[in-house]
N, C-alpha and C positions, 0 to 999 in steps of 0.2 A: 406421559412419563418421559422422562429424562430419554434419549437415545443409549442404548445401548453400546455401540461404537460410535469414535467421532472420527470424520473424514478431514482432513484441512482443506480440500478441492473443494467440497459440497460448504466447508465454511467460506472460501472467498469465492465461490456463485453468492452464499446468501450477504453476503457484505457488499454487494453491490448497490443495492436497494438506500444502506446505511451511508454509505459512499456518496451515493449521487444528492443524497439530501444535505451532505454534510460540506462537499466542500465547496472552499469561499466563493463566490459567482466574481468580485471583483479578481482576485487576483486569475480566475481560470480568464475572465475576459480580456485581463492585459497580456496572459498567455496568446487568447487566439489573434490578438491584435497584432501583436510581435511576427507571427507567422504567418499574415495577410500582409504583410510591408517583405515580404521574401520574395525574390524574382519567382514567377507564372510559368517557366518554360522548364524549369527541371520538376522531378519529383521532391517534396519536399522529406527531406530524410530525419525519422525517430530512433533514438534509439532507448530501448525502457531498459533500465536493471530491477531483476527481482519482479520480472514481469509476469507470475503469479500462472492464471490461467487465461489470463485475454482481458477481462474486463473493461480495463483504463482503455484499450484498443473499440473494442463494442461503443463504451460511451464517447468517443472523439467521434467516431463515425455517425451515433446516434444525434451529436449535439452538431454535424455538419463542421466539424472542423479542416477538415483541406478535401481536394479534391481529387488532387493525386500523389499522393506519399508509399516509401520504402520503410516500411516497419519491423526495426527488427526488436525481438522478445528475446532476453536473456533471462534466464533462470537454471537452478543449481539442483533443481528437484526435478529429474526425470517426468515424476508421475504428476506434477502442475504442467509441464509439456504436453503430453500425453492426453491430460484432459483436455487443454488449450485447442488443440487442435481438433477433436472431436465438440467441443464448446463452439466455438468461433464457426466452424461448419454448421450447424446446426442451427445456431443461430442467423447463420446468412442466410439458410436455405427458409427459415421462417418468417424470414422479409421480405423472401423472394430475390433476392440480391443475385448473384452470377455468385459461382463457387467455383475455382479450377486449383486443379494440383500442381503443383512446382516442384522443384527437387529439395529445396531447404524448408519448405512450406506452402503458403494459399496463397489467390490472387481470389479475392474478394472485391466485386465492381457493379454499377449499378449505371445510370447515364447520368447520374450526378455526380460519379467517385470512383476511383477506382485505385485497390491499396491493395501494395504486396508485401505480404507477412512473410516473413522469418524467421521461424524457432531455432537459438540455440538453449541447449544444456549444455549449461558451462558454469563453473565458476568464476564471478565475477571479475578479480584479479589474478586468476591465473590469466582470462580472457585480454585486458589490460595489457597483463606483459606480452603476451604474444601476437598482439592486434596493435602496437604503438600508434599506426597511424589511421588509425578509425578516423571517417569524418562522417558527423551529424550535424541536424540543422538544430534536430531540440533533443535534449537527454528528460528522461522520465524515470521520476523514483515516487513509487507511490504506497506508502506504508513499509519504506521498507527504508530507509536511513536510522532509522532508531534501533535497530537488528545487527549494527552494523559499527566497527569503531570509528569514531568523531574525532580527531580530524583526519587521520589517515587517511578515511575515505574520499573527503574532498578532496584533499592533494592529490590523489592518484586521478580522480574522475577529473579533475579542474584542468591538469597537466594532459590528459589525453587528447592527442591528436595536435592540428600545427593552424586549425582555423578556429574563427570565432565560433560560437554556439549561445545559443538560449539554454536554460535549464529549470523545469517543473518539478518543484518537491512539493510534493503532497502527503499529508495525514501524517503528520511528524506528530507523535506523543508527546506533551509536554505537559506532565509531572501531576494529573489532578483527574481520578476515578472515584464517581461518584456513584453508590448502589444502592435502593431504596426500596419497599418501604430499610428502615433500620432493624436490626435483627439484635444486635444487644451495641449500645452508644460508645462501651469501653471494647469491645473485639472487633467490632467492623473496624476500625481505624489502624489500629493494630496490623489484623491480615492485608491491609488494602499495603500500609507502609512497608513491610517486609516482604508484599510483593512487589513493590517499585525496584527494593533491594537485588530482589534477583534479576531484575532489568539491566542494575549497573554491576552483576556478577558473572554474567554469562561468561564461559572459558571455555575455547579451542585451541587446543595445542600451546595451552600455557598464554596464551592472549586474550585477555577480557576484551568482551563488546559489548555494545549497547549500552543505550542511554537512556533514563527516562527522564530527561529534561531537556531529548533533542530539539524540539521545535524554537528554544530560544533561543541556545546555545547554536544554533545554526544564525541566527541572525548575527552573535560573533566570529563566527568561524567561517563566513563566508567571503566576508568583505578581505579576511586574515588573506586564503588564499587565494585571491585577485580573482573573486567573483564581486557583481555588483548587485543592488537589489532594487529590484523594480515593482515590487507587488509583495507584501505580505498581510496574511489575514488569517482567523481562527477557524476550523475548521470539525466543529467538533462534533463526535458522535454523538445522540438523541435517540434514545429507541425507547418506547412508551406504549403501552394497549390503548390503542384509539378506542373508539364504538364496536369495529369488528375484529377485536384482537389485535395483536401483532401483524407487520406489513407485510407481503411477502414470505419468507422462510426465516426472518427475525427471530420468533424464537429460536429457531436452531442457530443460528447466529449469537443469543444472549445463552442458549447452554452452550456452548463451543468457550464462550469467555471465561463463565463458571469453573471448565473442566480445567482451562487453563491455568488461573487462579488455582486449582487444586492440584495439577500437576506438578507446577511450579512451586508448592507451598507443602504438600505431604510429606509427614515426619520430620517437619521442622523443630529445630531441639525448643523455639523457644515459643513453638505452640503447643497447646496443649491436644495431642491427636482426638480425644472425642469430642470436644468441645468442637474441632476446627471440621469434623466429619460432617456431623452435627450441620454444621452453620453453611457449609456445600449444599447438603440435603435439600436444607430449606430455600436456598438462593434458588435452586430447580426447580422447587415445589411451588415458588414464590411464580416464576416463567411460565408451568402449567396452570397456574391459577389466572395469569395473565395480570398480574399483581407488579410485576419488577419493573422499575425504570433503572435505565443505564445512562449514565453519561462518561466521556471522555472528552479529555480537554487536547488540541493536536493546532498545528498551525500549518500555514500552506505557502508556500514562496517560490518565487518566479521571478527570473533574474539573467544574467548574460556574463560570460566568460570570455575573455578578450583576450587572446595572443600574445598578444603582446605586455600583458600586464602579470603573467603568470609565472 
């Protein structure tokens, strides 16, 4: 059965799984190229926005990406901090890694690596205004530019700080959900588009954000504000009942999407509320059957911001 509660922590643990299979290998490879041509003698410094509960951090370490890095995690949700840090512990200690406590965070090291984490809770541009001269080697947004106003956000992120930088955008949403088997040929299409709608409706304090057609419109809007592009490629989610079911915690993963889809869409004047209850039900029942395939379409780009051109 469907979960009773849904948690967003326990959804981005089980979207890791979906994560690691989805994004582009070439562009993450000109990623790590970029940051293997970085002077040996310093730490090499990330800085992630909307850095979730650790993840993107677990997989750079898993996939041997630097040796010794200053990682800091920003996020605006308390309670993804909170888990992050009992996550990312937990997991070092099941690798057997080294675990020490710090004052802002962990110092997680092994004799092939050794990385010290920083959690803030912070909003990300209040962060901005009061940090002007942040320096990082590489900035990390990873599902999380589409959440967020286009282009405001690159100007602000582009403009930060007074040196060069690299920058990894990953899992940008771009404008194509695909649900299956079909439940009726004229309402799937319908709820999928008036969910996109509320992508490009989101409002905080009288300011729309989000986009569901980030990942192209990032390929215009990048170069706009004196970013360059060095790597883009598709990235898309896949999640399907192999032989032994769903991967991992995917289905709680593919009911979390469902819910959302439904949060985002109940008592909409121009659905029809049983029909649209209806048609939830079965997308669940479709997940417990091991019957639902998901796709999403998303792009992933990696590129470099120049001081001088900003």
């Amino acid at each position: 059965m469907k979960p009773g509660e849904f948690s967003f922590s326990r959804y981005l643990e089980a979207k890791k799984s979906v994560d690691d299979r989805s994004l582009n290998r070439n562009v993450w490879d000109k990623m790590a190229s970029l940051l293997s041509d970085q002077p040996g003698d310093q730490p090499i410094k990330v800085l992630e926005v909307g850095a979730g509960i650790g993840t993107m951090l677990v997989r750079m370490i898993e996939r041997e990406l630097f040796q010794v890095a200053q990682y800091t995690a920003i996020d605006s949700r308390i309670d993804n901090i909170r888990y992050a840090q009992v996550y990312l512990r937990n997991w070092a200690k099941y690798n057997d890694y080294q675990v020490a406590e710090s004052n802002n965070g962990l110092f997680i090291s092994d004799k092939d690596f050794e990385i010290e984490v920083i959690f803030l809770n912070a909003d990300l541009f209040e962060y901005i205004n009061t940090h002007p001269s942040q320096e990082f080697d590489l900035l990390v947004a990873n599902a999380f530019l589409d959440l967020v106003p286009l282009p405001e956000t690159l100007e602000q992120l582009f403009n930060w700080g007074e040196k060069d930088f690299f920058y990894y955008f990953s899992i940008n949403y771009d404008g194509l959900t695909v649900l299956g088997p079909v439940i009726d040929p004229e309402f799937d299409p319908r709820v999928l588009s008036l969910y996109h709608d509320t992508m490009n409706e989101r409002n905080k304090d009288g300011n729309r954000y989000g986009d569901h057609e980030t990942g192209r419109h990032l390929l215009d809007y990048i170069p706009r504000e004196g970013g360059s592009i060095l790597a883009a490629g598709s990235s898309d989610w896949i999640v399907y009942p192999g032989p032994g079911g769903y991967a991992m915690d995917e289905a709680y993963f593919l009911h979390f999407i469902i819910h959302t889809i439904d949060t985002a869409l109940s008592g909409h004047h121009l659905l029809d509320n049983k029909q649209f209850t209806r048609w939830i039900n079965l997308r669940h029942a479709q997940i417990e059957r091991e019957e639902l395939v998901y796709i999403a379409h998303q792009l992933d780009i990696v590129g470099k911001a120049t001081a001088g051109e900003r």
